[in-house]
VOPAGU-2260 file (C-alpha; in pm, 1 decimal, decimal comma):
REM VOPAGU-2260
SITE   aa  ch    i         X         Y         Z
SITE  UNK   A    0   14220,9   23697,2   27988,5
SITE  UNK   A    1   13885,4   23589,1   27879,3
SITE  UNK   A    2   13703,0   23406,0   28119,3
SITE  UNK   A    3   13356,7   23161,4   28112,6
SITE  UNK   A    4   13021,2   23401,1   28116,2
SITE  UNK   A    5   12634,4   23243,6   28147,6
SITE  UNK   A    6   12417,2   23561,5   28099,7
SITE  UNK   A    7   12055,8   23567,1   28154,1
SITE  UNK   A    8   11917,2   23813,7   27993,4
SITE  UNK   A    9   11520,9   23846,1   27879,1
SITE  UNK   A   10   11486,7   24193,7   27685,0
SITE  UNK   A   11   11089,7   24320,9   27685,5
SITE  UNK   A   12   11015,2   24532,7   27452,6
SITE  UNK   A   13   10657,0   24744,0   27582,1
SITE  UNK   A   14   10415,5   24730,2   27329,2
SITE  UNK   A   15   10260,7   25157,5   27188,1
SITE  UNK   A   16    9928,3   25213,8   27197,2
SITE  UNK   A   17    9805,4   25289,0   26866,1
SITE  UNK   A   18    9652,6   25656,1   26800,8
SITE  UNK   A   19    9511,5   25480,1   26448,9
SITE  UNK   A   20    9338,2   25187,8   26357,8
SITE  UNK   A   21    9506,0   24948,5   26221,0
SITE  UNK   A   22    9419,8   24748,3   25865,5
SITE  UNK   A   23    9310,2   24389,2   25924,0
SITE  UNK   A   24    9230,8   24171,3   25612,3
SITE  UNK   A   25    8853,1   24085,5   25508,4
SITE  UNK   A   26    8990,8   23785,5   25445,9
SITE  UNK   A   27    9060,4   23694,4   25782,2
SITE  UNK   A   28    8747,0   23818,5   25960,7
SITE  UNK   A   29    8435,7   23907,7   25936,1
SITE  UNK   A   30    8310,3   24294,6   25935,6
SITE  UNK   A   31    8137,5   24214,5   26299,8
SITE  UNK   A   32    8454,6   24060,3   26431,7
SITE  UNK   A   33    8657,1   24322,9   26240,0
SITE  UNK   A   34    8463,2   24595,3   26481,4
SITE  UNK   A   35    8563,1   24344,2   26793,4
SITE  UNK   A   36    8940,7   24348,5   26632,4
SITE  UNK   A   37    8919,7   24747,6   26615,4
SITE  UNK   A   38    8753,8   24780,6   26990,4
SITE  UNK   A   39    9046,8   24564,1   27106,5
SITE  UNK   A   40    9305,3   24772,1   26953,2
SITE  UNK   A   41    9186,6   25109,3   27041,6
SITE  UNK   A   42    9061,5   25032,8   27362,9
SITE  UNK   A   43    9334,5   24772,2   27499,3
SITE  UNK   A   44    9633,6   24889,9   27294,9
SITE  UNK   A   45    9676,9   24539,0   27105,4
SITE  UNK   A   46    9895,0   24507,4   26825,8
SITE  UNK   A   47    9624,6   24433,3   26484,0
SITE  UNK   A   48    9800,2   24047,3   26503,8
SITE  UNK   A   49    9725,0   24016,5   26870,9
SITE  UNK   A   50    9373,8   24151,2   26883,3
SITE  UNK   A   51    9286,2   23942,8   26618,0
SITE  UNK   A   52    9405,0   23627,5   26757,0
SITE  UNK   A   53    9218,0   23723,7   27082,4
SITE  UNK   A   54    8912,8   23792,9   26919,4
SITE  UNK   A   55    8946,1   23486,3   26741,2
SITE  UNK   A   56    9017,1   23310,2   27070,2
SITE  UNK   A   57    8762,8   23439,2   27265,3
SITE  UNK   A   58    8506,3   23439,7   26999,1
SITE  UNK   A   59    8465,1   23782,3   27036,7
SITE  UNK   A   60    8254,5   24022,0   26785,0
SITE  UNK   A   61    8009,4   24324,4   26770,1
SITE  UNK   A   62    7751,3   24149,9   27041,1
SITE  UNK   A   63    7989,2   24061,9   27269,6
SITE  UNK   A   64    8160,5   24364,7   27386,8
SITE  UNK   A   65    7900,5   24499,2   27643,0
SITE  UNK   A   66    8118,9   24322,7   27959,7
SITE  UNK   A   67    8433,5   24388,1   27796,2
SITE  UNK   A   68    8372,2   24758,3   27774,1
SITE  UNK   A   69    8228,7   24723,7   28153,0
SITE  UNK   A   70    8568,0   24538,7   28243,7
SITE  UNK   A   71    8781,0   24844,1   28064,6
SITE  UNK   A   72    8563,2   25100,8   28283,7
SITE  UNK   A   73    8626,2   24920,9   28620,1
SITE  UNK   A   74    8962,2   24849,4   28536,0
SITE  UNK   A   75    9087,6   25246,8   28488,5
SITE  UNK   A   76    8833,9   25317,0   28752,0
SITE  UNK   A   77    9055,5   25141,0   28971,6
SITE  UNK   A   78    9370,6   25300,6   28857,1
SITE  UNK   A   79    9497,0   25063,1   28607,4
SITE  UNK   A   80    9608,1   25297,1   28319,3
SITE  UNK   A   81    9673,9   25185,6   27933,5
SITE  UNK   A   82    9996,1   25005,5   27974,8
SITE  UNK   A   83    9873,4   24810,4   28268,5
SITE  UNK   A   84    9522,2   24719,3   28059,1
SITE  UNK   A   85    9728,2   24574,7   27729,1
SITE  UNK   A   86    9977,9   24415,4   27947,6
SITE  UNK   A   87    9629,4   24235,5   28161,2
SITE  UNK   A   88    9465,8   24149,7   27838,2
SITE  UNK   A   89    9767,5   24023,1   27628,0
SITE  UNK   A   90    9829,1   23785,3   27929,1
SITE  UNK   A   91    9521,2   23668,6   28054,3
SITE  UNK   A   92    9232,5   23783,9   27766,8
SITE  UNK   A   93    8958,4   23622,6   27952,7
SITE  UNK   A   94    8971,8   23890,5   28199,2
SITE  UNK   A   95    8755,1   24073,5   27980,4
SITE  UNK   A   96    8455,0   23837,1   28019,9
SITE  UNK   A   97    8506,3   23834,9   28430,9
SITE  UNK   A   98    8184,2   23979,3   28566,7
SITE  UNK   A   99    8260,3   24281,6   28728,8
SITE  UNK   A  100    7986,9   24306,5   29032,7
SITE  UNK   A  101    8059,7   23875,2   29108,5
SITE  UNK   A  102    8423,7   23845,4   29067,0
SITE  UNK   A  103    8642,3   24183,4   28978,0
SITE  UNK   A  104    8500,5   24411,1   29223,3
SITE  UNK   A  105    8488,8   24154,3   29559,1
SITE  UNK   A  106    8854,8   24052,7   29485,1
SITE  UNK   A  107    8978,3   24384,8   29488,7
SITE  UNK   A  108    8739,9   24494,4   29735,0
SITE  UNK   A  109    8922,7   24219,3   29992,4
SITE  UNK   A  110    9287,6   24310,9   29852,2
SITE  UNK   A  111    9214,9   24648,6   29956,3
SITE  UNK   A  112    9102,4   24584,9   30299,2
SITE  UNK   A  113    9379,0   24399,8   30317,7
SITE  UNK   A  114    9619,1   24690,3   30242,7
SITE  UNK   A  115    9672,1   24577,2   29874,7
SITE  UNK   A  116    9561,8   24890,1   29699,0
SITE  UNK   A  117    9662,0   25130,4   29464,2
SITE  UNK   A  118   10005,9   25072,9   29222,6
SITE  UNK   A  119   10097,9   24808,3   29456,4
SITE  UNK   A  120    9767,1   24623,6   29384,9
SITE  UNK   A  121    9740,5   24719,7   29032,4
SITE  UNK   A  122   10098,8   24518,2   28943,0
SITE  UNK   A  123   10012,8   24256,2   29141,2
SITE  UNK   A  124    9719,0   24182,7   28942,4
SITE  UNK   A  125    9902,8   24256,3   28633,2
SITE  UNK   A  126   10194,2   24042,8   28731,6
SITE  UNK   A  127    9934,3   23735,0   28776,9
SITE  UNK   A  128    9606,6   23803,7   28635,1
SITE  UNK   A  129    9468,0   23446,8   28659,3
SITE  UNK   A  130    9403,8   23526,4   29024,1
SITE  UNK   A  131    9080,5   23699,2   28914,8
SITE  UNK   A  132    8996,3   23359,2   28814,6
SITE  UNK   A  133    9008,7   23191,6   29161,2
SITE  UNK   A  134    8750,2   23164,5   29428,1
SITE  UNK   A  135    8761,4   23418,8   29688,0
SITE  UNK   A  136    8629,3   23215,0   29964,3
SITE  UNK   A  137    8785,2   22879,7   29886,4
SITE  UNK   A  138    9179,0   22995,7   29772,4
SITE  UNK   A  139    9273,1   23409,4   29806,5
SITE  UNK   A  140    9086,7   23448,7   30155,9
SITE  UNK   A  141    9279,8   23147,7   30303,8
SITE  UNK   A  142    9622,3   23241,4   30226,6
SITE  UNK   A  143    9553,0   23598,6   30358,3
SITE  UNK   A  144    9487,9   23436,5   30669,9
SITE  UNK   A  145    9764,2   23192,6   30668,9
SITE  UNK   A  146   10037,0   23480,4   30563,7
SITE  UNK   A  147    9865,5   23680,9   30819,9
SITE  UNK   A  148    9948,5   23480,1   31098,0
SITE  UNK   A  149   10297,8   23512,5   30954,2
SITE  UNK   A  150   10330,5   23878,3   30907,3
SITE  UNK   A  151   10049,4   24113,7   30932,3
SITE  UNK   A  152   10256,9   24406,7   30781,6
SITE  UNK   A  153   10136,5   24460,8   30412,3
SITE  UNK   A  154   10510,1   24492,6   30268,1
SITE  UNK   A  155   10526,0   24115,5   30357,8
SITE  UNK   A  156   10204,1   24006,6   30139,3
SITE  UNK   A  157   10308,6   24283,2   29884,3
SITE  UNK   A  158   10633,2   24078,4   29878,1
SITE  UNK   A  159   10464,2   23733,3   29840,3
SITE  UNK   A  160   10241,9   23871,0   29612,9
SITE  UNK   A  161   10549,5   23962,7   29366,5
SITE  UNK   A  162   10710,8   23703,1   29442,9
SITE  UNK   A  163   10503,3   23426,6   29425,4
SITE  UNK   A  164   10159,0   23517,2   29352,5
SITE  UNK   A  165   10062,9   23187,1   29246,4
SITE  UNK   A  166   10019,2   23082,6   29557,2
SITE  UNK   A  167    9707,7   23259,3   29534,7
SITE  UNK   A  168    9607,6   23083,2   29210,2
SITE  UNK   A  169    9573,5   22734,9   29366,0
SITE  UNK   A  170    9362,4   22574,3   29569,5
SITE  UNK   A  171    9488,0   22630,9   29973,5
SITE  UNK   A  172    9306,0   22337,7   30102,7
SITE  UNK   A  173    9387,3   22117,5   29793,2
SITE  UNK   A  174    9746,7   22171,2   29758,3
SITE  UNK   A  175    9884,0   22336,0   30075,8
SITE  UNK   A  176    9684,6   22318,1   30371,4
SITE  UNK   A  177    9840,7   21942,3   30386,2
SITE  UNK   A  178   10200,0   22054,9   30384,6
SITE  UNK   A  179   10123,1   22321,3   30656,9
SITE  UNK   A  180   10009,6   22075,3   30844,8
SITE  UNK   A  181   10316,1   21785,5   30781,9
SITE  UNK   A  182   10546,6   22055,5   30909,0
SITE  UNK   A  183   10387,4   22218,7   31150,9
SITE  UNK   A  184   10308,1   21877,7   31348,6
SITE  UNK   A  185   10707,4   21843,9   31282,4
SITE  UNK   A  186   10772,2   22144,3   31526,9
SITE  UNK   A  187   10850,3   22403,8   31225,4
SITE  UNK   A  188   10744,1   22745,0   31277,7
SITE  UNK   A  189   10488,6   22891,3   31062,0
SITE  UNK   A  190   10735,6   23151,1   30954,7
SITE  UNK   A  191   10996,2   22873,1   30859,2
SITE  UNK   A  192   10726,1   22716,7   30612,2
SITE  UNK   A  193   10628,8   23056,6   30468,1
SITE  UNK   A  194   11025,9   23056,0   30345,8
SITE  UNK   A  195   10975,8   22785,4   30104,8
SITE  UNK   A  196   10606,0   22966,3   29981,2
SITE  UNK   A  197   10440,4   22634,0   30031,6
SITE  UNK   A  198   10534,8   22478,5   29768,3
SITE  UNK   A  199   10719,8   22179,8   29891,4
SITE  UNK   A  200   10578,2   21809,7   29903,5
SITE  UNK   A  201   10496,2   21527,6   30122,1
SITE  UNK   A  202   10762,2   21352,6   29872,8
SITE  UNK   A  203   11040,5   21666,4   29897,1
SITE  UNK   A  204   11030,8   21604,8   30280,1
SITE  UNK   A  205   11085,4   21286,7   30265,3
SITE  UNK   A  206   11356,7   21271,4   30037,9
SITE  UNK   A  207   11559,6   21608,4   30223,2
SITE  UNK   A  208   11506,8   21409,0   30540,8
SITE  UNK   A  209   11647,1   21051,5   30377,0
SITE  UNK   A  210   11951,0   21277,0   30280,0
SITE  UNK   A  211   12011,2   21287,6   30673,9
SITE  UNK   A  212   11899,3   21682,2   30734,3
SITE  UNK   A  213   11722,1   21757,2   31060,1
SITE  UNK   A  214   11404,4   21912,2   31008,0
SITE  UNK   A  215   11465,5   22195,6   31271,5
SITE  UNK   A  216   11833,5   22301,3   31109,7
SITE  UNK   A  217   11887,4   22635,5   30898,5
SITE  UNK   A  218   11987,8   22390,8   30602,0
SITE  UNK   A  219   11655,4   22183,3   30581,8
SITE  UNK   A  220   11428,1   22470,2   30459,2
SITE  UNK   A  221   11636,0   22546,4   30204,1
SITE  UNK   A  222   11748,4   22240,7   30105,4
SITE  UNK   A  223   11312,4   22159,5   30076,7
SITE  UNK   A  224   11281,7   22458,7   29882,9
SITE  UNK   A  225   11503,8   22384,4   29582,0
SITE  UNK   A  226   11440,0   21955,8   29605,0
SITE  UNK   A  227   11056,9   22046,9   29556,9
SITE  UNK   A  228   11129,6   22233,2   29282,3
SITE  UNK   A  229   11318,0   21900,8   29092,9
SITE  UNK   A  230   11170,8   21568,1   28989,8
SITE  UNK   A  231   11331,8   21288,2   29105,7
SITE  UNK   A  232   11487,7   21203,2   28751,2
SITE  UNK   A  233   11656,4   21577,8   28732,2
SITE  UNK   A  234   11791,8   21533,9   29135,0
SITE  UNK   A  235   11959,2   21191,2   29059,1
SITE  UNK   A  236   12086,3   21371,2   28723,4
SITE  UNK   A  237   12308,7   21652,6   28948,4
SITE  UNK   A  238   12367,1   21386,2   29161,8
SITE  UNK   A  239   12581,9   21256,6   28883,2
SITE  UNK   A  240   12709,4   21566,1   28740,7
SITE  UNK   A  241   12866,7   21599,7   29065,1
SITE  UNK   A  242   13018,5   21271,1   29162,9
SITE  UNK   A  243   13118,8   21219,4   28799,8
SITE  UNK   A  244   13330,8   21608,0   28883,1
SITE  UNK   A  245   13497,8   21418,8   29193,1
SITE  UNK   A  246   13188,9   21452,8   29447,4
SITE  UNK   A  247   13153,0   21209,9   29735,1
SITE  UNK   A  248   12851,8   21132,6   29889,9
SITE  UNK   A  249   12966,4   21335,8   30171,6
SITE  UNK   A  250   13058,7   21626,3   29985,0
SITE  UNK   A  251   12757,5   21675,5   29802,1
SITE  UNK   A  252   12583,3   21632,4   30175,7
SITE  UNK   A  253   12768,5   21893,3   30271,4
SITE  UNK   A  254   12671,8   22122,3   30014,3
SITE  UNK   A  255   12299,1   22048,9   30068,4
SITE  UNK   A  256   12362,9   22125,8   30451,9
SITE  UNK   A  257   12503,2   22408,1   30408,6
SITE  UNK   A  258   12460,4   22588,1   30043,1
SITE  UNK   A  259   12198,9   22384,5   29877,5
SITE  UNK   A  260   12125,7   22672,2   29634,7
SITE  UNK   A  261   12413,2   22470,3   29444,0
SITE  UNK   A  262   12167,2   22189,6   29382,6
SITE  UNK   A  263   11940,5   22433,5   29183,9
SITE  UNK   A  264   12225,5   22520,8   28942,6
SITE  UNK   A  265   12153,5   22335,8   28608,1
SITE  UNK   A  266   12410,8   22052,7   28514,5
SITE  UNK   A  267   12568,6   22280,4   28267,9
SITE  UNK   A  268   12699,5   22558,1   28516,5
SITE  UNK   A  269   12819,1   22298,3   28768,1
SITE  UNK   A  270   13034,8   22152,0   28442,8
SITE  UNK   A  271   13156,3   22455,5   28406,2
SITE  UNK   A  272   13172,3   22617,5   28717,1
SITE  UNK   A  273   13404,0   22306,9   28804,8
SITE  UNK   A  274   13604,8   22334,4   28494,6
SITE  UNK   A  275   13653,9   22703,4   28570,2
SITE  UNK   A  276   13793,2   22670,6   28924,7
SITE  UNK   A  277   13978,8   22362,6   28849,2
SITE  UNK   A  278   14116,9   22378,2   28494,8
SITE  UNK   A  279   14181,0   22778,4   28464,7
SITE  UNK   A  280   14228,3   22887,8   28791,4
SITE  UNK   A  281   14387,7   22519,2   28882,1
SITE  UNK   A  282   14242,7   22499,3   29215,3
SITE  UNK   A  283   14211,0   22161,1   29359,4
SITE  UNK   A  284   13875,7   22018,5   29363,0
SITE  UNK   A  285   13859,2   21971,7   29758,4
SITE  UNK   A  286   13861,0   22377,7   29737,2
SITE  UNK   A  287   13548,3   22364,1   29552,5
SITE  UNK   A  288   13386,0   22119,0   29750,8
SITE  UNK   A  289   13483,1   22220,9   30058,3
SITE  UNK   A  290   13327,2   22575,0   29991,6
SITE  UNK   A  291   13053,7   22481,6   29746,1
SITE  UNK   A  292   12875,4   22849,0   29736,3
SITE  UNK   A  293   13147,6   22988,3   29504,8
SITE  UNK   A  294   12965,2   22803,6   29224,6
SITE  UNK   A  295   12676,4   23021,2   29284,0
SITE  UNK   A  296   12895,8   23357,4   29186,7
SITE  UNK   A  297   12999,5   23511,3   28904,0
SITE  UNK   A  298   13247,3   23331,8   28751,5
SITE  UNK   A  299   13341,3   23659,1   28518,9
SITE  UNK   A  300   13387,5   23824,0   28878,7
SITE  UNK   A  301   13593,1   23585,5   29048,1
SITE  UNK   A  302   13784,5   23588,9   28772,3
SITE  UNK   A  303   13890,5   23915,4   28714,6
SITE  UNK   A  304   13897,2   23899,8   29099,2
SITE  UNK   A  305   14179,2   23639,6   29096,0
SITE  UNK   A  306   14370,9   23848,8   28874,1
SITE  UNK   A  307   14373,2   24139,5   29093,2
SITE  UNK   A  308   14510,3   23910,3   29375,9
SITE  UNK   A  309   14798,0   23762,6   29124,1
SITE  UNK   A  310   14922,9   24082,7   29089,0
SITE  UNK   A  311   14923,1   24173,6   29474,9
SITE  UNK   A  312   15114,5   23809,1   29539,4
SITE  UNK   A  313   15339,9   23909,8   29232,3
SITE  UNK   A  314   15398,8   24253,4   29384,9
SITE  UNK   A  315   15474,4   24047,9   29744,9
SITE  UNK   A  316   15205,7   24180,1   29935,1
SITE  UNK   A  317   14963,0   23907,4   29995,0
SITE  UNK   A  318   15037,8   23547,9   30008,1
SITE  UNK   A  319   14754,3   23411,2   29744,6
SITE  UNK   A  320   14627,2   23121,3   29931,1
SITE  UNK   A  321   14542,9   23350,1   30265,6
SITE  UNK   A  322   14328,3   23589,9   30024,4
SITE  UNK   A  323   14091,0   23332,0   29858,0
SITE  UNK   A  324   13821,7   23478,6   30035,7
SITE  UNK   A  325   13821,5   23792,3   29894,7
SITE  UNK   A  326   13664,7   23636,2   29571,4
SITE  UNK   A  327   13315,6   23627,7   29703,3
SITE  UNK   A  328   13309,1   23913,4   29949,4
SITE  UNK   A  329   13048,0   24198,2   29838,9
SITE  UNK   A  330   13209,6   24438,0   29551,6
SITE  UNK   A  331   13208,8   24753,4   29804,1
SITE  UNK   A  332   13437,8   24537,3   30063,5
SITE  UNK   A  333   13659,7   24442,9   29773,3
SITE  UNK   A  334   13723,3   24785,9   29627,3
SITE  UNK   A  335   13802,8   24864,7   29960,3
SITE  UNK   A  336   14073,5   24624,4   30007,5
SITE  UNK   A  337   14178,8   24669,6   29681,7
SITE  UNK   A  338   14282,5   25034,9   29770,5
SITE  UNK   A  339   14499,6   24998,0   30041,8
SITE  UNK   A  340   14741,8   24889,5   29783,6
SITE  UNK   A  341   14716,5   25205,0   29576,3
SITE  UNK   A  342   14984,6   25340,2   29706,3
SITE  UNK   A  343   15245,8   25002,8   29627,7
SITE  UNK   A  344   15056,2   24954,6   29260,7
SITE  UNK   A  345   14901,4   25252,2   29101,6
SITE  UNK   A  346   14584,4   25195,8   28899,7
SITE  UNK   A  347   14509,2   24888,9   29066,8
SITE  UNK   A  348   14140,1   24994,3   29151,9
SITE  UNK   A  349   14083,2   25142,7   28816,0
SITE  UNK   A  350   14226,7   24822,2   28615,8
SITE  UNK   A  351   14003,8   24602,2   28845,8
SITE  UNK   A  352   13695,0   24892,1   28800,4
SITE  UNK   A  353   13783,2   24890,3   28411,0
SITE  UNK   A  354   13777,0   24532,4   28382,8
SITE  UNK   A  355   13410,3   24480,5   28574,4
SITE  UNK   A  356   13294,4   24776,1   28381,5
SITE  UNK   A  357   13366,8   24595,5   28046,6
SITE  UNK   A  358   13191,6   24267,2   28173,9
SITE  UNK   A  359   12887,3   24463,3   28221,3
């Protein structure tokens, strides 16, 4: 039985570094800019159609690459290796006209002190290069010393830093210093508002607490970290997706109490999500709404999950209804109840095992 997929897949493809040059037509640029195209190739790993839209971009030629080549040096001087420079420069190609003394060196200087060194700080950088580009003293400084107060372990700003390192390419004062200080005077503790990376507005708070959520329960910092993330036209829009799927007002407070992760699902998977548990698997809707955080699984899973469980109530040894659960437990606790039943119906575990395999 075939059952609904959504697969999110982005495929990247690492660009070679090129051991030759590569032809780029006269036509196109001039010999001084062809030397620029040539210098970015060779010494950035550029494809020939990406260095010469970056030259062309930054107006790069022959008299121009003094800082550049000074960028390259301090770059692999600071353990950033080829892959790591074309990645830098194919994402943020002004990097090569950063001063190195004024901006590069200071900003890793202070990541370093700060525990942020060597691969760690490298892919950080990589990851989101435009930091370079903000002020040290006015943006990166301050959110060391908010996270700080936080955590001071280094895997926690290593973890912010991949996670959401452009909170360090905005201004702290400007856009966040203001939100600290709505919740904090709101009794929330500073590692509470770290959970939703700052990002939340004076308008997300207000509209999380007209939906009736107490600012000091579990829910409400989750439920402000995927309502800041919506405008108010996309949140009345799910709104309607799910009273127009049999919602009440209550249910879908409910959901936002307790699993408001559902709310970031786009209108499309709740459609189908809905039509999944209620048309194929003919579940009533109250199931669904009653335990909202199944929408958030696999529905390929639960599927072949649900399958597995038929033939255990066809075999007589569960009663269906009692074993629901078991459709969003972790895949190790599964496998293990699974296999109690080897005995009863051979190759149970290895149809179920088969069956995931050939999702994948």
């Amino acid at each position: 039985m075939r059952f609904f997929t959504l697969k999110f897949f982005q495929t990247q493809f690492p660009k070679r570094f090129l051991s030759t040059s590569a032809v780029v037509p006269l036509q196109e640029s001039s010999s001084s800019s062809s030397l620029a195209v040539q210098f970015l190739i060779n010494s950035c790993g550029l494809s020939s159609k990406s260095a010469l839209s970056t030259t062309l971009k930054l107006k790069l030629d022959e008299k121009r690459l003094e800082n550049p080549r000074s960028v390259l040096e301090f770059l692999k001087s600071n353990g950033f290796d080829e892959t790591h420079i074309t990645k830098l420069v194919e994402k943020y190609p002004a990097v090569l006209f950063c001063r190195v003394e004024s901006n590069l060196k200071p900003k890793l200087e202070y990541f370093a002190q700060n525990g942020i060194r060597g691969t760690n700080l490298v892919e950080c950088v990589v990851a989101k290069p435009t930091i370079l580009e903000r002020s040290l003293r006015g943006c990166i400084k301050p959110m060391f010393e908010f996270l700080k107060e936080i955590d001071t372990s280094n895997d926690f700003i290593i973890r912010v830093l991949n996670c959401s390192g452009w909170l360090f390419t905005s201004g702290f004062n400007k856009n966040y210093k203001q939100n600290i200080d709505f919740l904090t005077k709101r009794g929330l503790p500073a590692r509470h508002i770290a959970k939703v990376f700052l990002c939340a507005t004076t308008v997300a708070h207000n509209a999380v607490k007209d939906l009736g959520l107490d600012i000091k329960s579990p829910g409400y910092i989750y439920a402000l970290a995927v309502i800041s993330r919506l405008n108010e036209a996309t949140l009345k829009k799910k709104f309607q997706v799910f009273k127009s799927l049999g919602w009440s007002e209550e249910g879908i407070l409910f959901m936002l109490k307790k699993h408001p992760f559902c709310l970031a699902l786009s209108e499309e998977r709740i459609q189908e999500g809905m039509d999944f548990f209620v048309k194929v698997l003919k579940f009533e809707p109250e199931y669904v709404i009653a335990r909202p955080h199944i929408l958030n699984h696999s529905l390929d899973k639960i599927g072949h999950r649900f399958n597995i469980l038929k033939v255990l109530e066809s075999s007589k040894l569960v009663k269906l209804d009692e074993f629901l659960s078991y459709l969003t437990v972790s895949e190790k606790r599964f496998k293990s109840f699974i296999s109690q039943f080897e005995e009863k119906v051979p190759g149970l575990l290895k149809m179920y095992e088969s069956t995931a395999k050939l999702e994948k």
